[in-house]
Jmol script that loads the backbone (N, CA, C; Angstrom):
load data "model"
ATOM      1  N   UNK A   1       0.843  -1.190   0.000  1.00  0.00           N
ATOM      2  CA  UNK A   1       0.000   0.000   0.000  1.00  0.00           C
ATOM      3  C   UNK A   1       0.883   1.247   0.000  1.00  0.00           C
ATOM      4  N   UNK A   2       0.609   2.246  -0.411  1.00  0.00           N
ATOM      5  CA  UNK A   2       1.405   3.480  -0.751  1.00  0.00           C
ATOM      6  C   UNK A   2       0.790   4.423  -0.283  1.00  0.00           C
ATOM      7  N   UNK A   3       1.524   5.323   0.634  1.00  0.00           N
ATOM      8  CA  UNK A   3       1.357   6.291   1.660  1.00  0.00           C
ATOM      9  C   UNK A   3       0.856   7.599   1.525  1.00  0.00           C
ATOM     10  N   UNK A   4       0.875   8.361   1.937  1.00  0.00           N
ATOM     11  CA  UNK A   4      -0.002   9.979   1.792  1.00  0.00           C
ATOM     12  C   UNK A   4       0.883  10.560   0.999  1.00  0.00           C
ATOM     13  N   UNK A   5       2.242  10.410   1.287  1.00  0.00           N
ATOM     14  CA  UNK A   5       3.015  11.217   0.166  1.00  0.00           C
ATOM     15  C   UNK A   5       2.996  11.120  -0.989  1.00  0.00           C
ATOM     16  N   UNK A   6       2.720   9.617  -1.520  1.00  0.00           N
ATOM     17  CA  UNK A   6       2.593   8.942  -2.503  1.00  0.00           C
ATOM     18  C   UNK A   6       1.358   9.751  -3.444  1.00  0.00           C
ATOM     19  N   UNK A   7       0.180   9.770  -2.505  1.00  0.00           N
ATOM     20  CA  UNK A   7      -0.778  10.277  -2.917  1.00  0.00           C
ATOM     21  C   UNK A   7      -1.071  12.008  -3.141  1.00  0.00           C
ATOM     22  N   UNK A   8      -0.227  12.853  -2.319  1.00  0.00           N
ATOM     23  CA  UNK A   8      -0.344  13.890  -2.188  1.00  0.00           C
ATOM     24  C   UNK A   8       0.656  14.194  -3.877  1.00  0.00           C
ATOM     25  N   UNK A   9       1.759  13.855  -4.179  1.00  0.00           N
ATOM     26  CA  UNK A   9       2.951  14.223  -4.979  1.00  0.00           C
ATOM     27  C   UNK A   9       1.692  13.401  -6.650  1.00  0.00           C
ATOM     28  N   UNK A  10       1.259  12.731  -6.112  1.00  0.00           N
ATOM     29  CA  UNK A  10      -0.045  12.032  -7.433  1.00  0.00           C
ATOM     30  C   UNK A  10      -1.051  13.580  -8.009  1.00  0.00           C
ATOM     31  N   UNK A  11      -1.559  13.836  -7.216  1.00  0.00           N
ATOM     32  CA  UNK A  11      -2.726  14.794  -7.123  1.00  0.00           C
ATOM     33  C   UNK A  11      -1.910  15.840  -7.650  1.00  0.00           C
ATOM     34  N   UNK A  12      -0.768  16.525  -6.962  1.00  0.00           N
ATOM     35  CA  UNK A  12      -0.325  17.646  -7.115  1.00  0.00           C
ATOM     36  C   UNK A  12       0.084  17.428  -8.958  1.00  0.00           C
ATOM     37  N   UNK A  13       0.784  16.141  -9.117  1.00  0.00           N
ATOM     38  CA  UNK A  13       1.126  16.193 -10.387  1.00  0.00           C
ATOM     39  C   UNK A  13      -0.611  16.422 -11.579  1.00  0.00           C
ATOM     40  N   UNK A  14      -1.485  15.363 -11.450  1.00  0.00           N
ATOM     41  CA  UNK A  14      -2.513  15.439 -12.093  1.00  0.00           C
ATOM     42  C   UNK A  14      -3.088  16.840 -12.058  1.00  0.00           C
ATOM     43  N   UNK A  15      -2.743  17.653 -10.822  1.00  0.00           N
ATOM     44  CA  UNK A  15      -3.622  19.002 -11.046  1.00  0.00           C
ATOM     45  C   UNK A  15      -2.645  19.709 -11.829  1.00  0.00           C
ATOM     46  N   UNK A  16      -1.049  19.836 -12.001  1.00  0.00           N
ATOM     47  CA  UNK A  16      -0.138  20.304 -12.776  1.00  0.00           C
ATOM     48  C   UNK A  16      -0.573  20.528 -14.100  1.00  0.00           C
ATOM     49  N   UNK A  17      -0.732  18.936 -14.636  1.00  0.00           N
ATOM     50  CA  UNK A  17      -1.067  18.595 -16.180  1.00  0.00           C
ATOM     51  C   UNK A  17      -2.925  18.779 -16.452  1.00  0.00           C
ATOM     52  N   UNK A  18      -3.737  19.423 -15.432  1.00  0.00           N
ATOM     53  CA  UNK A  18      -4.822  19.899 -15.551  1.00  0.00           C
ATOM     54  C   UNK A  18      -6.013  18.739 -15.495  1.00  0.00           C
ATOM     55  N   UNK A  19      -5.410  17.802 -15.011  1.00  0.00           N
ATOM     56  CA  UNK A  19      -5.941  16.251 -14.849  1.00  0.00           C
ATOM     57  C   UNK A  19      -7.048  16.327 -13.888  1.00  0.00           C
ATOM     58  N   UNK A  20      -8.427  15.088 -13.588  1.00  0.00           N
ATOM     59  CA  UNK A  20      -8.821  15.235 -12.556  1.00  0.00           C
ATOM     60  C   UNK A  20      -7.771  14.632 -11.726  1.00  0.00           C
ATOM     61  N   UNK A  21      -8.022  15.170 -10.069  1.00  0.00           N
ATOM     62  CA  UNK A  21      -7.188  14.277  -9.067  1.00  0.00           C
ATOM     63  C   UNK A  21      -7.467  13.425  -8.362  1.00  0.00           C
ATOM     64  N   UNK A  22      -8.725  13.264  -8.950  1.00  0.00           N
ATOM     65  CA  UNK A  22      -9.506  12.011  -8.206  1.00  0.00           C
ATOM     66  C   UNK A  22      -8.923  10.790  -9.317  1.00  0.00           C
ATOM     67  N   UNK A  23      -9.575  10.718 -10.455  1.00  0.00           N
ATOM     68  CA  UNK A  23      -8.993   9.197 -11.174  1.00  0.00           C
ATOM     69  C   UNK A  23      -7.992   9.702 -12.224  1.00  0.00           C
ATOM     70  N   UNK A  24      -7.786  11.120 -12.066  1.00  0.00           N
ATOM     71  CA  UNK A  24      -6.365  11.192 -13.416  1.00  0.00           C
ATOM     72  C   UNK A  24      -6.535  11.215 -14.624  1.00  0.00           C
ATOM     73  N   UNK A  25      -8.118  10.831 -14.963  1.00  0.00           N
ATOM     74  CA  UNK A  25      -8.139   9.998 -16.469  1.00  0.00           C
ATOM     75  C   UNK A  25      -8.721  11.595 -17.798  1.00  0.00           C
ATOM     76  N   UNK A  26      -9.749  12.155 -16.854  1.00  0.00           N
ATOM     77  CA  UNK A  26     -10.314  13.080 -17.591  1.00  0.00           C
ATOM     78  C   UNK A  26      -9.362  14.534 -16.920  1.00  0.00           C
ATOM     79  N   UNK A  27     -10.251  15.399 -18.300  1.00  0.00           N
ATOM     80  CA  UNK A  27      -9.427  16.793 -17.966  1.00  0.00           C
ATOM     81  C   UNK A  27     -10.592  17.413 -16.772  1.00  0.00           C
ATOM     82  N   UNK A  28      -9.924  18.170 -16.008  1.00  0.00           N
ATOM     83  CA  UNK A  28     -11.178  19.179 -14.983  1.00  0.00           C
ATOM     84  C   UNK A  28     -12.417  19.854 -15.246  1.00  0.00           C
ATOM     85  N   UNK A  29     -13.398  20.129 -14.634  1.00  0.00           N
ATOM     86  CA  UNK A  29     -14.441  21.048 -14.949  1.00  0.00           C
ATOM     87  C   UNK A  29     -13.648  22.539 -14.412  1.00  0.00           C
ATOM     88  N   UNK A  30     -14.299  23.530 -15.103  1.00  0.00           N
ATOM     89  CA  UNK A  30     -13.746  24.823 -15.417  1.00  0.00           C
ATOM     90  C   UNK A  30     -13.573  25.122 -13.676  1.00  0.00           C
ATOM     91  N   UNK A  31     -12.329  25.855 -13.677  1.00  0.00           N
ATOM     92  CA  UNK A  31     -11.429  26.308 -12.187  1.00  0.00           C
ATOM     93  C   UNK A  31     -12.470  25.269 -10.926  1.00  0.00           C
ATOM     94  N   UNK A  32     -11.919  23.796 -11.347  1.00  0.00           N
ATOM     95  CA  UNK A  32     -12.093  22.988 -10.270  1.00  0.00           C
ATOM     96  C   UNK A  32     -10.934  22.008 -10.367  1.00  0.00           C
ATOM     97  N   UNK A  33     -11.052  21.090  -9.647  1.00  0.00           N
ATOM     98  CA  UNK A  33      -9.635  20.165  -9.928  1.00  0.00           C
ATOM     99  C   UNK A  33     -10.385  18.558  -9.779  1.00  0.00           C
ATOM    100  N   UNK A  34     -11.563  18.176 -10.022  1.00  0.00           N
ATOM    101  CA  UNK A  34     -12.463  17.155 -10.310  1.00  0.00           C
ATOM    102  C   UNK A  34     -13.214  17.093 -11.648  1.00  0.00           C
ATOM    103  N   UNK A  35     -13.108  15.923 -12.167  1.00  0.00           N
ATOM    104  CA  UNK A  35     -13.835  15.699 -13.384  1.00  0.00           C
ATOM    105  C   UNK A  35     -15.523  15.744 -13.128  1.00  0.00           C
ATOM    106  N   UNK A  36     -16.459  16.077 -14.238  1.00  0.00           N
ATOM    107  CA  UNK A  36     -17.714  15.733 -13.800  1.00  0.00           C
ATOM    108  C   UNK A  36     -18.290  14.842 -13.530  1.00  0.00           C
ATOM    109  N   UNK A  37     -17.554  13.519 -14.042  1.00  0.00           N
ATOM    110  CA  UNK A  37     -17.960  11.757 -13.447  1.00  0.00           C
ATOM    111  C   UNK A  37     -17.908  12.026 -11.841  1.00  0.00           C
ATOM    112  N   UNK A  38     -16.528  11.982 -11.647  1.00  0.00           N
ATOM    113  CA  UNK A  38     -16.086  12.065 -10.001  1.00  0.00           C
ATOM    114  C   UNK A  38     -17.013  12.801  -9.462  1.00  0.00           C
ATOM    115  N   UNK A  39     -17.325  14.001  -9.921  1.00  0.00           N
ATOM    116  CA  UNK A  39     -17.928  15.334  -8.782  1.00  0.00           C
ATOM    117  C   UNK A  39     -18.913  14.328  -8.791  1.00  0.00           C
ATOM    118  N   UNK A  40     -20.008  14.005  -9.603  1.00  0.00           N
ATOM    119  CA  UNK A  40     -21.503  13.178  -9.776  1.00  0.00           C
ATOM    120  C   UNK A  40     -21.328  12.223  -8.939  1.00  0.00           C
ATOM    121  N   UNK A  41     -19.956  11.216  -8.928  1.00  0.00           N
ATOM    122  CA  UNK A  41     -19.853   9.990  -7.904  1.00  0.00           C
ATOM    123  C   UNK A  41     -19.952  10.574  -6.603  1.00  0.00           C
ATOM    124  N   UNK A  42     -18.558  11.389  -5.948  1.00  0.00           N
ATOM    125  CA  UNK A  42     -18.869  11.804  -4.068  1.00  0.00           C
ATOM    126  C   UNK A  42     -20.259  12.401  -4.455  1.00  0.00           C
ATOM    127  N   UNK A  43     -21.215  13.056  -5.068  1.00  0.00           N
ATOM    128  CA  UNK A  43     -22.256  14.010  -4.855  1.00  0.00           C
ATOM    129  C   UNK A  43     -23.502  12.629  -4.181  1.00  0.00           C
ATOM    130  N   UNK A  44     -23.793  11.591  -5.202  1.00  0.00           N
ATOM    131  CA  UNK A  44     -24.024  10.701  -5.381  1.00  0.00           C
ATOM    132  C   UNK A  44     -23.947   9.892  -3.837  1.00  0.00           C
ATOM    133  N   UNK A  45     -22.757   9.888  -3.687  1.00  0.00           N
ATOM    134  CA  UNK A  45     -22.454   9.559  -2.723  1.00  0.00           C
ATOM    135  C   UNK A  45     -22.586   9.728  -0.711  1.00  0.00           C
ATOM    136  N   UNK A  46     -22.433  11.412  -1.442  1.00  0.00           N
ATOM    137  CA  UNK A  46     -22.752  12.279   0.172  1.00  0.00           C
ATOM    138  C   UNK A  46     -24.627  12.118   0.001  1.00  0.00           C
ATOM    139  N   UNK A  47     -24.855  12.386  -0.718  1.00  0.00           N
ATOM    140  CA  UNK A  47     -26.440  12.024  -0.653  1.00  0.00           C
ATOM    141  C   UNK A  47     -26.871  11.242  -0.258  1.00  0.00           C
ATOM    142  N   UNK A  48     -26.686  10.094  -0.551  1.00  0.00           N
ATOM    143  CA  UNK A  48     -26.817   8.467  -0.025  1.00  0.00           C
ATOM    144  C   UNK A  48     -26.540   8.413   1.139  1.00  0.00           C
ATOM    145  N   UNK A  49     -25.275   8.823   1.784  1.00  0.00           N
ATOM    146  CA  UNK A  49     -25.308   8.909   3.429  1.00  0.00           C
ATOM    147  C   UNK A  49     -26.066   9.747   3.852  1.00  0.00           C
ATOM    148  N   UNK A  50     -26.338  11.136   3.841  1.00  0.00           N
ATOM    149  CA  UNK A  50     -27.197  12.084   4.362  1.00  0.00           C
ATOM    150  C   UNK A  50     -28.175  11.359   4.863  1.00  0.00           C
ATOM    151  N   UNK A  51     -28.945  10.744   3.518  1.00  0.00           N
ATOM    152  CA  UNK A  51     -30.700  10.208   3.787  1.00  0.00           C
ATOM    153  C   UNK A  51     -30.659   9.146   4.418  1.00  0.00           C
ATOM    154  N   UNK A  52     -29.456   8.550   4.887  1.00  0.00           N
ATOM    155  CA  UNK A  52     -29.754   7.352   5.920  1.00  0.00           C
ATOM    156  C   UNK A  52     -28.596   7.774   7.269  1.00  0.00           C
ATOM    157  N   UNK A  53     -28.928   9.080   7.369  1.00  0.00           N
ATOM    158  CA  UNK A  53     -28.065   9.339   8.506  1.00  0.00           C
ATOM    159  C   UNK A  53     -27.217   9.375   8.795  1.00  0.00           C
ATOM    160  N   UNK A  54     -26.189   8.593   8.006  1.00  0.00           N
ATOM    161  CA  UNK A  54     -24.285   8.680   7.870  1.00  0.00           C
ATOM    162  C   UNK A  54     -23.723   9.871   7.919  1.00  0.00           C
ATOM    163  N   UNK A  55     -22.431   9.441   8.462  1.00  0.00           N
ATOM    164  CA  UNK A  55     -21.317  11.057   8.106  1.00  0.00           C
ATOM    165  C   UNK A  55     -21.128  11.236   6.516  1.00  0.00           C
ATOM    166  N   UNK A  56     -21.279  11.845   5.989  1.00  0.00           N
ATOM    167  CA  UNK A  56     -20.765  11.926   4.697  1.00  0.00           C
ATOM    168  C   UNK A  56     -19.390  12.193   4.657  1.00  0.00           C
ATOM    169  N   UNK A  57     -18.653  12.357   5.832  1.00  0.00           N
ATOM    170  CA  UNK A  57     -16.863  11.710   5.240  1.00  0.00           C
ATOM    171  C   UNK A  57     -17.252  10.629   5.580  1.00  0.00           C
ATOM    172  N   UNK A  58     -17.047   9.918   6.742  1.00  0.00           N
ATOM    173  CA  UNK A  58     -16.452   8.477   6.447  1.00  0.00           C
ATOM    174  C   UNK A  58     -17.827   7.436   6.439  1.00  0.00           C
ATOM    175  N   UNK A  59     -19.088   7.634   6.362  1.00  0.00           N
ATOM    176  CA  UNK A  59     -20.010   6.428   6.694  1.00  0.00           C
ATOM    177  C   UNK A  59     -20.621   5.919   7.590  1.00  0.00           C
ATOM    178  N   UNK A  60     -19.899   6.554   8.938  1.00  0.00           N
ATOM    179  CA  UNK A  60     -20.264   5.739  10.648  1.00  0.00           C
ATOM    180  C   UNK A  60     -21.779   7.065  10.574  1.00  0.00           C
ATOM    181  N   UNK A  61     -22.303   6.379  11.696  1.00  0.00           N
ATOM    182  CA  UNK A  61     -23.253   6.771  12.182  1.00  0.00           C
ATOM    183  C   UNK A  61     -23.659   8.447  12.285  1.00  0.00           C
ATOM    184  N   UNK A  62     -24.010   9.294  11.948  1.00  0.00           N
ATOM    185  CA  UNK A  62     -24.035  10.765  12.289  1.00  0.00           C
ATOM    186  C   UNK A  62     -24.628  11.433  13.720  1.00  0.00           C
ATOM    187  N   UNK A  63     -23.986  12.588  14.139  1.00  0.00           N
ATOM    188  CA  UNK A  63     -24.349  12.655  15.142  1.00  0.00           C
ATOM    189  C   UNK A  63     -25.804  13.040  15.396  1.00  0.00           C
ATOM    190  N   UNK A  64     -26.890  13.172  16.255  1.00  0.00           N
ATOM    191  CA  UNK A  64     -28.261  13.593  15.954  1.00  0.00           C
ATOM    192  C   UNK A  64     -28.327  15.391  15.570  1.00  0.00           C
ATOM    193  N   UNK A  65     -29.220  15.544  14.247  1.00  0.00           N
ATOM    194  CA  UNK A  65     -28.888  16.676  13.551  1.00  0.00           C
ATOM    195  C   UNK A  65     -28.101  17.010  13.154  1.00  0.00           C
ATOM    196  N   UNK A  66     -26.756  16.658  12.950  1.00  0.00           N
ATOM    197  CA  UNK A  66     -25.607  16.584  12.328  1.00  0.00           C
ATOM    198  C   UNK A  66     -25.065  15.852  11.099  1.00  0.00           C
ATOM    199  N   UNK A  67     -24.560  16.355  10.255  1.00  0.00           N
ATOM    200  CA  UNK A  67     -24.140  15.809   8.770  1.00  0.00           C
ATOM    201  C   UNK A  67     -22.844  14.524   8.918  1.00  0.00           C
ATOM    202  N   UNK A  68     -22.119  14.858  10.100  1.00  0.00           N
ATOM    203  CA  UNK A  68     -21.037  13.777  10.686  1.00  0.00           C
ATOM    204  C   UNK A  68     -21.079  13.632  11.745  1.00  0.00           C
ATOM    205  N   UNK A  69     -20.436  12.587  11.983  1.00  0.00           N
ATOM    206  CA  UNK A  69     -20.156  11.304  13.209  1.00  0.00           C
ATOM    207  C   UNK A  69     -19.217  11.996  14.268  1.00  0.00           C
ATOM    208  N   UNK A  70     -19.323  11.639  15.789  1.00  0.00           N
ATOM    209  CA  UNK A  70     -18.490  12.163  16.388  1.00  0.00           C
ATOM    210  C   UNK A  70     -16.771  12.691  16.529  1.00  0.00           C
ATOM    211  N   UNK A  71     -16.115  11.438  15.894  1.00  0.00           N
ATOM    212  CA  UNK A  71     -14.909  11.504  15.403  1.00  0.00           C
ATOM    213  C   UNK A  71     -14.596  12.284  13.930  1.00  0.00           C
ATOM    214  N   UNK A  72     -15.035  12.460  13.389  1.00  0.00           N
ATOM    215  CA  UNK A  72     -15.079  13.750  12.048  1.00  0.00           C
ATOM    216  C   UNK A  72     -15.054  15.134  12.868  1.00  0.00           C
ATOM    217  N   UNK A  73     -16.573  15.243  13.509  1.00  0.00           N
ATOM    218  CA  UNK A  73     -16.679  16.678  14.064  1.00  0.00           C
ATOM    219  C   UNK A  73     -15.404  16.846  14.773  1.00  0.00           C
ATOM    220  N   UNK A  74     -14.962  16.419  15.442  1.00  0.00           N
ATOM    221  CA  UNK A  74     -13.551  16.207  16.465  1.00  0.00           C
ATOM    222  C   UNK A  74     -12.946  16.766  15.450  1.00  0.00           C
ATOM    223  N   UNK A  75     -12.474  16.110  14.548  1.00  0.00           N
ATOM    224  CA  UNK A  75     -11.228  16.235  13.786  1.00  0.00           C
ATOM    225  C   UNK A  75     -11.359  17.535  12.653  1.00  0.00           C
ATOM    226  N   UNK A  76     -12.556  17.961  12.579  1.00  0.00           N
ATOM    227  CA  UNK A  76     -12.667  19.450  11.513  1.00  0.00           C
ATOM    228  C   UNK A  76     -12.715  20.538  12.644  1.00  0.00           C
ATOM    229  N   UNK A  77     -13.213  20.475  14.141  1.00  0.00           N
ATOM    230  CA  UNK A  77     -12.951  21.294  14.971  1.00  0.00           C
ATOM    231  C   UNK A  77     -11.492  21.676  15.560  1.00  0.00           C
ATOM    232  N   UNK A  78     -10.700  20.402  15.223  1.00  0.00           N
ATOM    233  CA  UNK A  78      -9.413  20.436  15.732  1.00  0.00           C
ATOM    234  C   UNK A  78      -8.770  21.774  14.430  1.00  0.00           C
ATOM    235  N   UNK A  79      -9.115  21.123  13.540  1.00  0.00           N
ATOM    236  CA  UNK A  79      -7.880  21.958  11.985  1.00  0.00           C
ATOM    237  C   UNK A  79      -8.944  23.148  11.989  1.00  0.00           C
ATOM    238  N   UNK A  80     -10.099  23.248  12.740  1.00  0.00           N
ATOM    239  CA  UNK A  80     -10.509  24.948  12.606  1.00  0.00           C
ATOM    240  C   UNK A  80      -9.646  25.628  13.390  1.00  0.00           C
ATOM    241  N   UNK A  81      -9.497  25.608  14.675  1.00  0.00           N
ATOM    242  CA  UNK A  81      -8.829  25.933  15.989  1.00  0.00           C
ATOM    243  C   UNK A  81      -7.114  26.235  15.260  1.00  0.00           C
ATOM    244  N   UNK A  82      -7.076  25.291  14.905  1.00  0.00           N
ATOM    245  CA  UNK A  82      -5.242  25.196  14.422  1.00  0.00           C
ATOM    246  C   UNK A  82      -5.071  26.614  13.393  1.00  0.00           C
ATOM    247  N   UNK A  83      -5.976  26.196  12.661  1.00  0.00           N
ATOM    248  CA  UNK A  83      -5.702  27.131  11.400  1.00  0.00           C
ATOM    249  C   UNK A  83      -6.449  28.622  11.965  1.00  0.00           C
ATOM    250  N   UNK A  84      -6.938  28.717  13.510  1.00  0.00           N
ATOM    251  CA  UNK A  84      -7.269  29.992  13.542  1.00  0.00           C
ATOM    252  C   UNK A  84      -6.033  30.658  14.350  1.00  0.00           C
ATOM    253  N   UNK A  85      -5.003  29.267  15.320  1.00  0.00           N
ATOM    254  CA  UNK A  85      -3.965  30.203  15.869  1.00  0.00           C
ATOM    255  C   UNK A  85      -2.735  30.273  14.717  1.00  0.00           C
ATOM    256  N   UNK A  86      -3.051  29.795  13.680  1.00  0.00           N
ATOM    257  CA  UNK A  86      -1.972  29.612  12.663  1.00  0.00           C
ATOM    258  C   UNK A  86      -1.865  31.229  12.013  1.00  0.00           C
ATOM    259  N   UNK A  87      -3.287  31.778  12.206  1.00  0.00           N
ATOM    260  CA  UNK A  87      -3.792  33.075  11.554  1.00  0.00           C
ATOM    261  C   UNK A  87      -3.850  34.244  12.070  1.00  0.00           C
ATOM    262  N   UNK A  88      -3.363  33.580  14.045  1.00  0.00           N
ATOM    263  CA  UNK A  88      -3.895  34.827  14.564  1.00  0.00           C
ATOM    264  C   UNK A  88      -5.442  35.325  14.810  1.00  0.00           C
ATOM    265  N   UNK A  89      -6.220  34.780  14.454  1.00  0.00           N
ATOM    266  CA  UNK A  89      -7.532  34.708  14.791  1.00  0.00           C
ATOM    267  C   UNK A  89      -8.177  34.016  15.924  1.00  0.00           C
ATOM    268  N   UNK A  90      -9.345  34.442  16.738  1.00  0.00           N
ATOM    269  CA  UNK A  90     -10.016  34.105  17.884  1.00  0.00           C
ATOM    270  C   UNK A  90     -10.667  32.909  16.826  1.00  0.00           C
ATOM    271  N   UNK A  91     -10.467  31.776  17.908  1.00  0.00           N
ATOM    272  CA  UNK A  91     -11.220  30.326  17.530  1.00  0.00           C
ATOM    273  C   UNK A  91     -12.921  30.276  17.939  1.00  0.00           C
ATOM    274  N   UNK A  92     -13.100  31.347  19.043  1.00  0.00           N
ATOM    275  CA  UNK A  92     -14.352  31.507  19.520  1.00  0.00           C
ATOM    276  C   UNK A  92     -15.587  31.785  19.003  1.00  0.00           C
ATOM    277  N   UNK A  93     -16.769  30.879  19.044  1.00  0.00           N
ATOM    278  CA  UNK A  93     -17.819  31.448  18.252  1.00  0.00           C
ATOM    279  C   UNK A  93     -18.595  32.214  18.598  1.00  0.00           C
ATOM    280  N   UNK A  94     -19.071  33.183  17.859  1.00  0.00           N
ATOM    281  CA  UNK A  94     -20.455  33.625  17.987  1.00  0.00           C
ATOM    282  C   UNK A  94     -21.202  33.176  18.883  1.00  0.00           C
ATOM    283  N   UNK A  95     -22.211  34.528  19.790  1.00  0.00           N
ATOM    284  CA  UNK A  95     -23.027  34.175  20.502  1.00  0.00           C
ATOM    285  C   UNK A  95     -24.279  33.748  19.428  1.00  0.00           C
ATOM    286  N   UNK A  96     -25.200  32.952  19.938  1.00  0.00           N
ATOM    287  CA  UNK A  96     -25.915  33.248  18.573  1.00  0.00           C
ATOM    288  C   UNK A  96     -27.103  33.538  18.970  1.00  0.00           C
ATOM    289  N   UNK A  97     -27.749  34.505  17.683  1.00  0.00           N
ATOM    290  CA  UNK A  97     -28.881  35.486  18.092  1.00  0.00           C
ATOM    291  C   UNK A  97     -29.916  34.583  18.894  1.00  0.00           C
ATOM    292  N   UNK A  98     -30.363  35.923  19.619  1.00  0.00           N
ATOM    293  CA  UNK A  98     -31.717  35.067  20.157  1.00  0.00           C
ATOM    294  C   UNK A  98     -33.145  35.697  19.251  1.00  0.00           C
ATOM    295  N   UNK A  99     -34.083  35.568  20.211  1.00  0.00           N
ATOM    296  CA  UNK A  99     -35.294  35.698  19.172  1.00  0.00           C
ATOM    297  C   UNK A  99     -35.472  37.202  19.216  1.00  0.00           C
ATOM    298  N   UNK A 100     -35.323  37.828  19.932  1.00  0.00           N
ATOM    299  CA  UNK A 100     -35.866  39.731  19.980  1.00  0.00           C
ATOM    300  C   UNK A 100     -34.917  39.679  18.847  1.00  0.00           C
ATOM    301  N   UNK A 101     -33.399  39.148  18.413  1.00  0.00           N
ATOM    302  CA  UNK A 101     -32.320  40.301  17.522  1.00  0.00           C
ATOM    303  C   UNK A 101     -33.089  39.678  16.130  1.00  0.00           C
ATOM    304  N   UNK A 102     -33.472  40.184  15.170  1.00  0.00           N
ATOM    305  CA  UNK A 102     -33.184  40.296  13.950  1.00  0.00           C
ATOM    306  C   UNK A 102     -32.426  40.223  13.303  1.00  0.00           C
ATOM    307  N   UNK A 103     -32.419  40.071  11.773  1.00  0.00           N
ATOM    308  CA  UNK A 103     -31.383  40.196  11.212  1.00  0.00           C
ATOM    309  C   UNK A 103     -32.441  41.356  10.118  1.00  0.00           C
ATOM    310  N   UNK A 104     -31.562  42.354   9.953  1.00  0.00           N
ATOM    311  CA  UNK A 104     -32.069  42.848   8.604  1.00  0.00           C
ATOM    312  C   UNK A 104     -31.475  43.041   7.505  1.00  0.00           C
TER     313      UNK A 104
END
end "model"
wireframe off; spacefill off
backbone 0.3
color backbone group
């Protein structure tokens, strides 16, 4: 089996030569880096988990009202946080409105 580098130095080359980077085979849809087969397959795909409750990354169970599984949310909250002290930015969210505030 062949490792992330393997795969990362793959992609980078296929997006070079304007390739998709999913199967390599077709050229991209306009300023994307996925063919329209591929995009249709994950689309296809995240759909199919949605309507039966799955994470749409990996498949496990979703959390209740949530699009992913406990271990996903973990792991996209972690690289938000990272990439906000990476930036200098407060990781902290929003209070969020209550019912008197509006939005206009």
């Amino acid at each position: 089996m062949r490792g992330p580098a393997y795969h990362s130095s793959r992609r980078a080359e296929f997006k070079r030569q304007g390739l998709c980077v999913r199967c390599g085979k077709s050229s991209c849809r306009q300023g994307k880096t996925d063919c329209k087969d591929c995009h249709q397959r994950e689309r296809r795909l995240v759909e199919g988990r949605e309507a039966n409750g799955l994470c749409v990354r990996c498949g496990k169970d979703a959390q209740p009202g949530r699009r992913k599984c406990a271990a996903c949310l973990e792991y996209y909250r972690q690289r938000y946080h990272s990439a906000c002290e990476r930036n200098g930015k407060s990781s902290s969210r929003r209070v969020p409105r209550g019912p008197q505030e509006s939005v206009r």
